[in-house]
DOBA-198544 format. One record per atom (N, C-alpha, C, CB): x, y, z. Coordinates in steps of 0.02 Angstrom, whole numbers, plus 50000, padded with zeros to 5 digits. Glycine has a CB too. Example, Ala and Ser with C-alpha at 12.3 -4.5 7.8 and 13.67 -1.06 7.14 Angstrom:
<sites>
506604971650390;506154977550390;506604983550390;505654977650452;506424988850354;506844994750357;506455000250394;507044997050286;
</sites>
This chain:
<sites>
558545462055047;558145461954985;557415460555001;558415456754936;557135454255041;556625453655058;556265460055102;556685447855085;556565463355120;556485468455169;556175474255116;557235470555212;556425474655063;556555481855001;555705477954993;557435481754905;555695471354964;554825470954943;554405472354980;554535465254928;554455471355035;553805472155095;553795479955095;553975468455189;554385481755095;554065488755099;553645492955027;554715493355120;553995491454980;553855490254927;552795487654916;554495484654915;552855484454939;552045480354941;551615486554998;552095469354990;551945487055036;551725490655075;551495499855056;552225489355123;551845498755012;551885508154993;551515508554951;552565512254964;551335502654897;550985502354842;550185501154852;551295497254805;550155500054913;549195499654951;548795502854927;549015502055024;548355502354906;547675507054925;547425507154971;547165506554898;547255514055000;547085514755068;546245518855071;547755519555107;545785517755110;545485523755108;545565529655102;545325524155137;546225532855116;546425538855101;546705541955050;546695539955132;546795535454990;546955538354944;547165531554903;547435543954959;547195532154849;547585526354813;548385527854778;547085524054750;548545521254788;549455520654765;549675524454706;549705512554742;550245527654698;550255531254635;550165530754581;550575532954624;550025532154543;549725529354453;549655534454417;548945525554442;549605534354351;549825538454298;549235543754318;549845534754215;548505543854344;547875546054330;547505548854286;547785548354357;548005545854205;547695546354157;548115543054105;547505552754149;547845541154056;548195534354010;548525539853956;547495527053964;549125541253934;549365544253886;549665537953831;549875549553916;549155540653768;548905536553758;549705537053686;547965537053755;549925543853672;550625541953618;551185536353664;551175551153595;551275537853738;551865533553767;551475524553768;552095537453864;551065524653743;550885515053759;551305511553745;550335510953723;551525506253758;551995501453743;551875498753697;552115497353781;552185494553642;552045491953595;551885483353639;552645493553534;551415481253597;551135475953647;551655468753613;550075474853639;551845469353567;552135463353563;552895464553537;551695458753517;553635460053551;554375463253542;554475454353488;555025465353646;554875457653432;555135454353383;555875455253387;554845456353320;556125449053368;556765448653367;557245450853294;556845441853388;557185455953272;557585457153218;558375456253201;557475462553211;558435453153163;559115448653113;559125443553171;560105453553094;558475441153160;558575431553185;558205427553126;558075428653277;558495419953130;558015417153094;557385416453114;558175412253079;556875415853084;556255416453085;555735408453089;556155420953022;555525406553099;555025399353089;554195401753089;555165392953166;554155400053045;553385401053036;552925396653096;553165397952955;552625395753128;552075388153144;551575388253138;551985385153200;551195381753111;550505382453095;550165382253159;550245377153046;549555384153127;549095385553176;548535379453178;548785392753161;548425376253226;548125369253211;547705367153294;548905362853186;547325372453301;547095370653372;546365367053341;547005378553435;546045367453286;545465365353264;545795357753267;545165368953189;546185354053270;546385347153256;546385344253331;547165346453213;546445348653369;546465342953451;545545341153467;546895349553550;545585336453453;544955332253490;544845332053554;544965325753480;545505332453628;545585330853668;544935334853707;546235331153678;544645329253758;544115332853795;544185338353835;543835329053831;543945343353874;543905348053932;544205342853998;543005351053942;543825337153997;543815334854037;544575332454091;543425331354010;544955330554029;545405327954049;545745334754097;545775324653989;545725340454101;546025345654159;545535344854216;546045354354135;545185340654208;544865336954310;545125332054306;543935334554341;545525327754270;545875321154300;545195317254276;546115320854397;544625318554240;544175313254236;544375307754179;543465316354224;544805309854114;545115304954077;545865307954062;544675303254011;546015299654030;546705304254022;546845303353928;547525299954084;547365304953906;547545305553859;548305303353832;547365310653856;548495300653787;548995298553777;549475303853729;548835292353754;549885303653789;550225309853763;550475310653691;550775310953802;550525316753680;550825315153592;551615317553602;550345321353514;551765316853554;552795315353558;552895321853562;553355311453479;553375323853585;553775331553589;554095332853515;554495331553654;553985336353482;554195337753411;553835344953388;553945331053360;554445350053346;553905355353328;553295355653333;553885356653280;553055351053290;552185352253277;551765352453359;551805344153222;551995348253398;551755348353472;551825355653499;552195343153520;552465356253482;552595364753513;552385367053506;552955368953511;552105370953432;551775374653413;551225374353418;551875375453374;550795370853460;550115368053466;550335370853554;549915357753436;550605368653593;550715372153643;550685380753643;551295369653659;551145382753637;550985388853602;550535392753581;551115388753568;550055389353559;549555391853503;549005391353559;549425386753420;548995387853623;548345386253659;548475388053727;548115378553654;549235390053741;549295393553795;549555403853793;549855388453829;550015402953750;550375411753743;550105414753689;551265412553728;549545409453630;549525413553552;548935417153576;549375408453467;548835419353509;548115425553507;547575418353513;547965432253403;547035424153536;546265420653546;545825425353481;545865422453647;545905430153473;545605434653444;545835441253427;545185435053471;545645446253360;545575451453376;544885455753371;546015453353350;545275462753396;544535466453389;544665474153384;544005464953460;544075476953310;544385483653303;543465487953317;544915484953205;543605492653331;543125498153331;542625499853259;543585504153346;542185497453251;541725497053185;542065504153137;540705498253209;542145504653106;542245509953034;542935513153054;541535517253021;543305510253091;544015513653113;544625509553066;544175512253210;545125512653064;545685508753042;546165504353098;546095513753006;546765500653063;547025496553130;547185501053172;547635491853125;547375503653197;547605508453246;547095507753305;547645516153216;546335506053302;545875505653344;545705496953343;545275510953321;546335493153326;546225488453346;546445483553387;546175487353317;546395477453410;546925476253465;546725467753492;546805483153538;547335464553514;547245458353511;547005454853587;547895455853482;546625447753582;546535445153640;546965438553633;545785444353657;547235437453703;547625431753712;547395425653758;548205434053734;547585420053730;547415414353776;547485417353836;547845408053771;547875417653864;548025420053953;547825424953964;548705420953984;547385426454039;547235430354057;547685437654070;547005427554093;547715443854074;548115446654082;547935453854107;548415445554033;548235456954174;547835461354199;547825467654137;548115463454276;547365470254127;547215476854086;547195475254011;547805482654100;547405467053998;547325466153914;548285468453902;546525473753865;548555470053936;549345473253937;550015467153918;549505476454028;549745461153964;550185457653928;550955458553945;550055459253863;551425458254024;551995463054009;552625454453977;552315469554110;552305447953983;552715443053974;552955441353916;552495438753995;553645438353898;553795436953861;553985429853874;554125440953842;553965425253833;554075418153839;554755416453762;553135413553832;555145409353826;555745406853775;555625399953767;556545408053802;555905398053708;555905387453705;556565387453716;555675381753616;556875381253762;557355381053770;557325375753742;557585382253819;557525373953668;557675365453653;558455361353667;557555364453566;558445358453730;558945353153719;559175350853669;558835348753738;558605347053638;558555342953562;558365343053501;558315339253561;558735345353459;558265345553405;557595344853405;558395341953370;557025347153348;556505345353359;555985346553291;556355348353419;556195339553249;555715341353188;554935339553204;555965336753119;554525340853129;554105342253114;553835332853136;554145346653044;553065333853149;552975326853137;552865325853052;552305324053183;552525329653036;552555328352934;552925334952910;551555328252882;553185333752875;553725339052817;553115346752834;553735334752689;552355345152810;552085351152814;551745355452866;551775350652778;551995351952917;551615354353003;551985359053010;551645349053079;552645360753015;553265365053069;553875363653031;553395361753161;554275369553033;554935367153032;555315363553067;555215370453029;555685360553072;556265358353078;556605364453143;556635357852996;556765361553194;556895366953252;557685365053293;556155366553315;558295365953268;559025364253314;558655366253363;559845368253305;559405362153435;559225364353488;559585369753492;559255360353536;559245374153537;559605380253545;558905385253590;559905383653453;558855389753584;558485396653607;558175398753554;558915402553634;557405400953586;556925402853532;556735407453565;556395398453505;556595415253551;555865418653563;555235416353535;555875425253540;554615416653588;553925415253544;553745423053511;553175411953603;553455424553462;553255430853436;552445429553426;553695432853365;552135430053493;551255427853479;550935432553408;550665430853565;551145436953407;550725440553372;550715436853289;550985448653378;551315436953262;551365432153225;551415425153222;551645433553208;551385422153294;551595413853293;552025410453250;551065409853282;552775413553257;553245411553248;553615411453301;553435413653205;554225408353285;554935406853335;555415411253316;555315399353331;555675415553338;556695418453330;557115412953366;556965427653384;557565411553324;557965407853354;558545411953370;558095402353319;558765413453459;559155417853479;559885414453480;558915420353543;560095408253479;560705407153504;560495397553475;560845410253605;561265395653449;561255388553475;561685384553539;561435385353420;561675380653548;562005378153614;562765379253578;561765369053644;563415379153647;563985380053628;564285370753615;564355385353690;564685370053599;564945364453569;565385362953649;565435366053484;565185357553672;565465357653746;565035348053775;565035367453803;564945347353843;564695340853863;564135341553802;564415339753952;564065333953773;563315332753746;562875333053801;563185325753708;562345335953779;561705334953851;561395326253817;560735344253848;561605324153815;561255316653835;561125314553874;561415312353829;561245316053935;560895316054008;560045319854002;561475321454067;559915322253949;559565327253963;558875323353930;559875334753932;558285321053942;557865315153914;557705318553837;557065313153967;557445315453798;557375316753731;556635320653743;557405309553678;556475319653808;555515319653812;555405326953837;555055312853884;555875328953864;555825337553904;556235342653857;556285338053995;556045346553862;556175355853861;555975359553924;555675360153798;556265364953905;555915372053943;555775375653931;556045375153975;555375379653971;555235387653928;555335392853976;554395389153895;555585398253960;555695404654015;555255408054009;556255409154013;555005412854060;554615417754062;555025423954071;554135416654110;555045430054041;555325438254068;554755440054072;555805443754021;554825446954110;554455452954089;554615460354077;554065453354128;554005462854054;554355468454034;553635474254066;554615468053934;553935476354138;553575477754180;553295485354161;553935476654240;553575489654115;553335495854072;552655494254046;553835497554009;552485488654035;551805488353984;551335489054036;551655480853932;551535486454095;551035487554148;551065492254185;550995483354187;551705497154185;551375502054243;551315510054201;552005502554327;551285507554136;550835512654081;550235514454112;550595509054006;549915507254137;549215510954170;549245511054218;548605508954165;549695505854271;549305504854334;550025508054376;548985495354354;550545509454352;550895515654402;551355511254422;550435519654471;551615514854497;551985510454529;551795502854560;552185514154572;550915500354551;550935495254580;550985489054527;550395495454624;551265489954473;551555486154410;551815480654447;552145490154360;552115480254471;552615474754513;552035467254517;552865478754615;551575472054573;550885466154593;550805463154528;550005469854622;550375465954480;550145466654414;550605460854367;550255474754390;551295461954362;551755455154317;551585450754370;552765455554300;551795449754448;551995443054469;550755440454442;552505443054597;550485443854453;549855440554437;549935439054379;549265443854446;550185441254326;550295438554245;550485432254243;550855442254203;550855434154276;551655426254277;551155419854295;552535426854374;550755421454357;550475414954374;549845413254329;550295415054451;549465418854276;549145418354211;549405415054151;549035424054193;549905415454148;550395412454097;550745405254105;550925417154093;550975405354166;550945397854202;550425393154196;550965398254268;549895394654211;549245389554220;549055390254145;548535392054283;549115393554095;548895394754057;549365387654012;548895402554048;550065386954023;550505385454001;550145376454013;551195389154035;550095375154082;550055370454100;549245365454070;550205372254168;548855371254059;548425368354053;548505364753989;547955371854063;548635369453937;548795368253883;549175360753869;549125373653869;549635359553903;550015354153919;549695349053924;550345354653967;549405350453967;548795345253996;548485340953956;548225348454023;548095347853887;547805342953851;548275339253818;547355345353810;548925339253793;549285336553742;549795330253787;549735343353699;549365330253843;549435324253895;550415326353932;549335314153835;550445331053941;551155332753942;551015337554038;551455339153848;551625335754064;551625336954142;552085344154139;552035329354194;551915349554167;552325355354164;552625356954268;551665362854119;553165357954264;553585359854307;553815365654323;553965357354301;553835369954372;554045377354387;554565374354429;553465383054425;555125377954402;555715375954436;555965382354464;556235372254390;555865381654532;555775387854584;556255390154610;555415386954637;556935384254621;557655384054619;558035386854583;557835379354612;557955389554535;558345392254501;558465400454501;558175389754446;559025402354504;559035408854531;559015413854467;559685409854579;558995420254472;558575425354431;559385425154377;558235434854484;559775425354398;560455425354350;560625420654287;560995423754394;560325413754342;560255408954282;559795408254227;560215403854304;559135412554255;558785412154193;559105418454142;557935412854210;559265421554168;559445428554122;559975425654089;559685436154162;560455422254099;560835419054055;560645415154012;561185416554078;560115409954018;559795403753967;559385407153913;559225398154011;559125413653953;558645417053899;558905422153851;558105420453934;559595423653858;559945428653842;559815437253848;560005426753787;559175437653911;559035444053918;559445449253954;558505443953943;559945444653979;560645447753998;561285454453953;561015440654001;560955449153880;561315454453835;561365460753797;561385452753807;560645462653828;560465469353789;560745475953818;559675470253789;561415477553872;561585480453916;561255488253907;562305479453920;561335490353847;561095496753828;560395498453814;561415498253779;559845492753832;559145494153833;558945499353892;558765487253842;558305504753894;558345508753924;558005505253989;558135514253891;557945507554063;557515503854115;556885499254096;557265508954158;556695504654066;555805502954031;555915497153973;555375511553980;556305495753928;556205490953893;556665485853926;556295492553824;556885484553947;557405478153999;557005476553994;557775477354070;557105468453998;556545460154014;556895460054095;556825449653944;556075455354135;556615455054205;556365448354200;556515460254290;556975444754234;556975437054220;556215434254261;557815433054257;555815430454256;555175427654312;555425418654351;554225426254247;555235417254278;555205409254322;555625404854261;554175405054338;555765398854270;555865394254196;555525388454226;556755392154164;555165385454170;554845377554163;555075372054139;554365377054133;555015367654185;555045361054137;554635360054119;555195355454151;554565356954047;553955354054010;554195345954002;553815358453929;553615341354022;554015334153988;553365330453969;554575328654049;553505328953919;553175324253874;553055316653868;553425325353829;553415312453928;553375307553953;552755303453964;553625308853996;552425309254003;551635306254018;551775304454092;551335298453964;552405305054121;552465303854202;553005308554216;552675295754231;552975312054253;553265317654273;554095314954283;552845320854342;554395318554256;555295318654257;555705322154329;555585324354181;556015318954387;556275322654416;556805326354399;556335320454454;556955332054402;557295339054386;557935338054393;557105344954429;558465337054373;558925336554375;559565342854353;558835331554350;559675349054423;560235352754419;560735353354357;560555350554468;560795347954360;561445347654308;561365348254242;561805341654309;560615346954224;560575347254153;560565354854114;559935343354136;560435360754153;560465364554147;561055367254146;560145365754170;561725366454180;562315368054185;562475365154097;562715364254258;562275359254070;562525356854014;562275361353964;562365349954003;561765365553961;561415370053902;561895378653908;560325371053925;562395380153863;562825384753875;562805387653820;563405382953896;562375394253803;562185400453733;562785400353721;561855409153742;562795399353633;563195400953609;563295409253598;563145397153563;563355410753538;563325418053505;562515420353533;563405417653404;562415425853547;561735428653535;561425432353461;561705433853587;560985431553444;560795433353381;560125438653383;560665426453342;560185443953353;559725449853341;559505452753386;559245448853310;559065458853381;559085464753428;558315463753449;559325472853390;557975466353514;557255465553517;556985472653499;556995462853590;556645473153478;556215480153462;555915481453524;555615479753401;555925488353503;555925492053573;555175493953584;556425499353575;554945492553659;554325492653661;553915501453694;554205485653706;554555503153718;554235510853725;554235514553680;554485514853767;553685521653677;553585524053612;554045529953630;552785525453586;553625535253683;553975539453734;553815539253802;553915545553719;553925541353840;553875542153906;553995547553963;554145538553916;553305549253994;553525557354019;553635556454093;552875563854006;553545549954115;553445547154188;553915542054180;552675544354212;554255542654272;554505537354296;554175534154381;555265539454295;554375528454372;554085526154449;554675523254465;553375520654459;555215525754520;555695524154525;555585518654606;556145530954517;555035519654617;555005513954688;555015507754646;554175514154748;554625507954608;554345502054544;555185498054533;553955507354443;555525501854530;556165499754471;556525498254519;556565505454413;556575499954590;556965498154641;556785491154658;556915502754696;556055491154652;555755482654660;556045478054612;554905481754644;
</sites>
């Protein structure tokens, strides 16, 4: 397998003699739809409340610190909102939406965006006041940036209580969905997500940071297990191009001192039912990059 990437990395070069394969022109009906909703799930609204953090710049140099605030919806959604939500949009003067288009906290090669992010709540997780957030079981969430809401995909199965599991941590998964990127950039899409992933990571963390909270990449964990926690396992009949491919999963903990990782707690979090379908992010498609898909 390690062998398939190198060559893989290797084929995808630009060389003086030519550059790696790519569409060499953007067709612009096949674009991907930039953001996937979970239809017949429940839905959670979250507010949007980044004007309320006071917390300095500073504290991401270690020059002060901050006292963390409690893990509860309203925190989440403030996570969220300052690492994966929109920053902005922007349309073309006298055009309709169609010429318009969103910017996101995280950096992202081409504005493309191919990640999708999950909350994994252990624990329940209400609101700090009735009017901040809903009320959140534990279970599996999609984030939906575009709207800044939650789908809730699954609840845990009725099996060990995770009480082993601290009241102070969650996680979150990362997929991708490597079509949005090699719309433009071809077969070297591959490069292109794993640079996302580590945009979305730091992006994740920083965010954390301010809300005095320690984030964890748990590197151990193999690509099966996340596809199971995230339930991207279940869509069997999605076409190549819209499949999620599993990336990384995080610990997030809210402690204010970093939590060692504990194997087992993850064995205790077991999807129940899966709930609703993702919308499909290809429109059409006249190209394949089959080195791409072998990666």
């Amino acid at each position: 397998m390690l062998s398939s990437i190198i060559d893989y990395h290797n084929a995808t070069k630009h060389r003086l003699t030519g550059y790696a394969a790519g569409p060499g022109q953007l067709e612009w009906a096949s674009q991907p739809v930039p953001f996937r909703l979970f239809h017949g799930t429940q839905q959670f609204q979250l507010p949007l409340q980044a004007d309320r953090l006071a917390t300095e710049v500073a504290v991401l140099h270690g020059e002060v610190t901050v006292t963390p605030w409690p893990l509860s919806a309203t925190s989440l959604a403030l996570l969220l909102e300052l690492s994966l939500g929109l920053a902005a949009w922007k349309q073309w003067p006298g055009q309709d939406d169609s010429h318009r288009w969103a910017l996101r906290c995280q950096p992202s090669s081409g504005n493309l965006h191919p990640m999708e992010a999950y909350l994994l709540l252990p624990h329940a997780q209400p609101a700090t006041t009735a009017a901040d957030a809903p009320m959140l079981a534990a279970g599996v969430y999609h984030y939906f940036s575009r709207d800044h809401l939650l789908s809730r995909r699954c609840f845990w199965q009725q099996g060990p209580a995770p009480t082993a599991i601290p009241t102070t941590l969650c996680f979150m998964g990362l997929s991708a969905l490597s079509w949005r990127t090699a719309w433009k950039y071809g077969e070297r899409a591959w490069r292109y997500v794993h640079l996302d992933a580590g945009h979305a990571m730091a992006a994740v963390r920083y965010a954390a940071t301010l809300l005095g909270w320690s984030v964890t990449l748990l590197d151990s964990v193999d690509d099966e297990s996340i596809e199971r926690l995230l339930g991207i396992n279940q869509n069997a009949a999605a076409s190549q191009q819209d499949r999620e491919i599993p990336v990384a999963l995080l610990q997030i903990d809210s402690s204010g001192a970093p939590t060692p990782h504990q194997p087992e707690w993850l064995e205790q979090l077991l999807p129940g039912d899966w709930l609703g379908q993702g919308s499909r992010i290809t429109r059409q498609s006249t190209v394949d990059w089959p080195l791409l898909e072998e990666a």
